[in-house]
C-alpha positions as CSV (number, residue, x, y, z in Angstrom):
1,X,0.0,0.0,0.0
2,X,1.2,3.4,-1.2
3,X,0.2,6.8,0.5
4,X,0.6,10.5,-0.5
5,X,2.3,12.7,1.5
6,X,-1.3,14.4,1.7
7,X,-2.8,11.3,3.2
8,X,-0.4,10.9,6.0
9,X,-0.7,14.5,6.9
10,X,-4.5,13.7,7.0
11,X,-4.0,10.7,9.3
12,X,-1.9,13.3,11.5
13,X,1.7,12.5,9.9
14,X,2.3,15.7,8.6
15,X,6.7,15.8,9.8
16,X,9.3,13.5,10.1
17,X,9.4,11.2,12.8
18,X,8.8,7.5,14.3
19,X,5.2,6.6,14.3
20,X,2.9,3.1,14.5
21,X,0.4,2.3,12.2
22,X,-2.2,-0.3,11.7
23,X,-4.2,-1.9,9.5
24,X,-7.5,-4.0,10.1
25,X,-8.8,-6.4,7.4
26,X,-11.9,-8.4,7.8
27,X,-12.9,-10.9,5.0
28,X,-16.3,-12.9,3.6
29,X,-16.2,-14.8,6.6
30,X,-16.0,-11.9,9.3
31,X,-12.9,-12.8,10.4
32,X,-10.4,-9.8,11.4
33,X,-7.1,-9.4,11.2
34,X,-5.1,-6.8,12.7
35,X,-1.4,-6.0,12.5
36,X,0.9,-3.0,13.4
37,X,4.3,-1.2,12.1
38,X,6.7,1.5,12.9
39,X,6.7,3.9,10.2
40,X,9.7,6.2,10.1
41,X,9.5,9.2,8.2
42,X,13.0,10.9,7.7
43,X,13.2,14.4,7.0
44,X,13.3,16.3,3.5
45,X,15.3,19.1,3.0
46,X,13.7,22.5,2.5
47,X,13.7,22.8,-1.6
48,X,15.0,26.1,-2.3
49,X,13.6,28.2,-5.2
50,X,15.9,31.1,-6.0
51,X,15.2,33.1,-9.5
52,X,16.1,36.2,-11.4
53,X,17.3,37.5,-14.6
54,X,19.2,35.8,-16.9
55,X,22.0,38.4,-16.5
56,X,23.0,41.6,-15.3
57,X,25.9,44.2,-16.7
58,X,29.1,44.7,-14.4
59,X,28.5,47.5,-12.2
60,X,24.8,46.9,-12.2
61,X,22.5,46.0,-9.0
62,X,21.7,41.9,-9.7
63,X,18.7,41.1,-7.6
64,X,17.9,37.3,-6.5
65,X,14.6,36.2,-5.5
66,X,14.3,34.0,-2.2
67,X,11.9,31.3,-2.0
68,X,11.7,28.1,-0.1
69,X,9.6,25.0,0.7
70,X,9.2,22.2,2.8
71,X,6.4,19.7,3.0
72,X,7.1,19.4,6.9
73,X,7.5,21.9,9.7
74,X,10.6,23.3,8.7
75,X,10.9,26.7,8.8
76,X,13.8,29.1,7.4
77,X,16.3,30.3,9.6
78,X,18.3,32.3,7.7
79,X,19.5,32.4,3.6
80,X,23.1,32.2,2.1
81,X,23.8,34.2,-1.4
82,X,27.2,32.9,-3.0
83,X,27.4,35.3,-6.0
84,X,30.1,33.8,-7.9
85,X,32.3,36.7,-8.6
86,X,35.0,35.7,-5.6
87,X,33.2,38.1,-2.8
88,X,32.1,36.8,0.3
89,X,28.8,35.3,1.1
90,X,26.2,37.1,2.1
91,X,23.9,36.1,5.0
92,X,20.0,37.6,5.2
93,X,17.7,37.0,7.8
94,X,14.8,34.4,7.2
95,X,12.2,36.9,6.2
96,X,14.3,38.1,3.2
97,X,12.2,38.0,0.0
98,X,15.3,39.4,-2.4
99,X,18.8,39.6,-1.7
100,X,20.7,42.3,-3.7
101,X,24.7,42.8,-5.3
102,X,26.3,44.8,-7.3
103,X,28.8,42.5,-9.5
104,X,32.0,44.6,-10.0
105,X,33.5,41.9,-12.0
106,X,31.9,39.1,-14.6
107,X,31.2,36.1,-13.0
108,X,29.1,33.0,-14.1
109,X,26.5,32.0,-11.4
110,X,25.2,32.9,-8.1
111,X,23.7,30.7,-5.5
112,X,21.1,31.0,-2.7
113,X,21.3,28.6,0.1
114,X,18.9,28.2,3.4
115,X,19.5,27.1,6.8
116,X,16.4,26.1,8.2
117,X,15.2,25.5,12.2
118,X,16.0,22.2,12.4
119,X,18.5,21.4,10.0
120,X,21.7,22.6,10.9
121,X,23.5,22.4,7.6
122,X,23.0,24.6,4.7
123,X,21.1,23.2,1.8
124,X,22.1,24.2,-1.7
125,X,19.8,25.8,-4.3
126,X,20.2,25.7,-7.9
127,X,22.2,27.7,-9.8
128,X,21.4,30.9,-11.6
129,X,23.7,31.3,-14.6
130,X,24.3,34.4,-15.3
C-alpha cells in the first residue's frame, strides 16, 4: 500500500518522525485481522527556489529572489547568497524576500542557500547562470 504525502498528513503524519500504524482487514467470513508497524518518516530538506534574470551588466545592482519549501514543519532560519564573482557570502535573515549585489567583475553563477530551524546544515539551491 502506497500513500501520498497528503494522506499521511491527514492521518496526523504531517513531519518527520517514528510513528505506529495499523491496518484491520476483515474478510467474507467476518474474520479480522489486525497488525501493526513502525513507520519512520526521515526528514526532507527544505527545496530552495531562488530566481532572477538571466544576466546583469558589471556595475549593475543583480537582484535574486528567495523562496523556499518544505512539505514538513521546517521553517527558514536564515538564507546564504554565493554570487560567484569571488566576494564573500552574504547572509539575510529568514524573512528576506530578495537579496541584492552589485557585480563589480563578470562572474558566471550565483547561489542562494537556506539554513532552516531544524537542519543545521545549509542546503544548496540551484544555480542561476548568469
Amino acid at each position: 500500500m502506497a500513500l501520498s504525502w497528503g494522506e499521511l498528513a491527514d492521518w496526523g503524519i504531517s513531519d518527520n518522525g517514528v510513528f505506529t500504524v495499523g491496518a484491520t482487514a476483515t474478510n467474507g467470513e467476518d474474520r479480522t485481522a489486525v497488525a501493526f508497524a513502525t513507520l519512520t518518516v526521515r526528514n526532507t530538506p527544505p527545496t530552495v527556489l531562488p530566481s532572477g534574470a538571466a544576466g546583469v551588466y558589471v556595475g549593475q545592482t543583480y537582484v535574486v529572489t528567495l523562496a523556499a519549501t518544505d512539505p514538513g514543519a521546517d521553517t527558514v532560519s536564515q538564507w546564504q547568497v554565493y554570487w560567484g564573482d569571488g566576494s564573500l557570502p552574504e547572509v539575510f535573515p529568514s524573512d528576506a524576500v530578495t537579496a541584492a549585489h552589485v557585480y563589480m567583475r563578470p562572474a558566471r553563477w550565483t547561489s542562494a542557500w537556506v539554513r532552516s530551524t531544524r537542519i543545521p546544515r545549509l542546503q544548496p539551491s540551484y544555480l542561476i547562470f548568469l
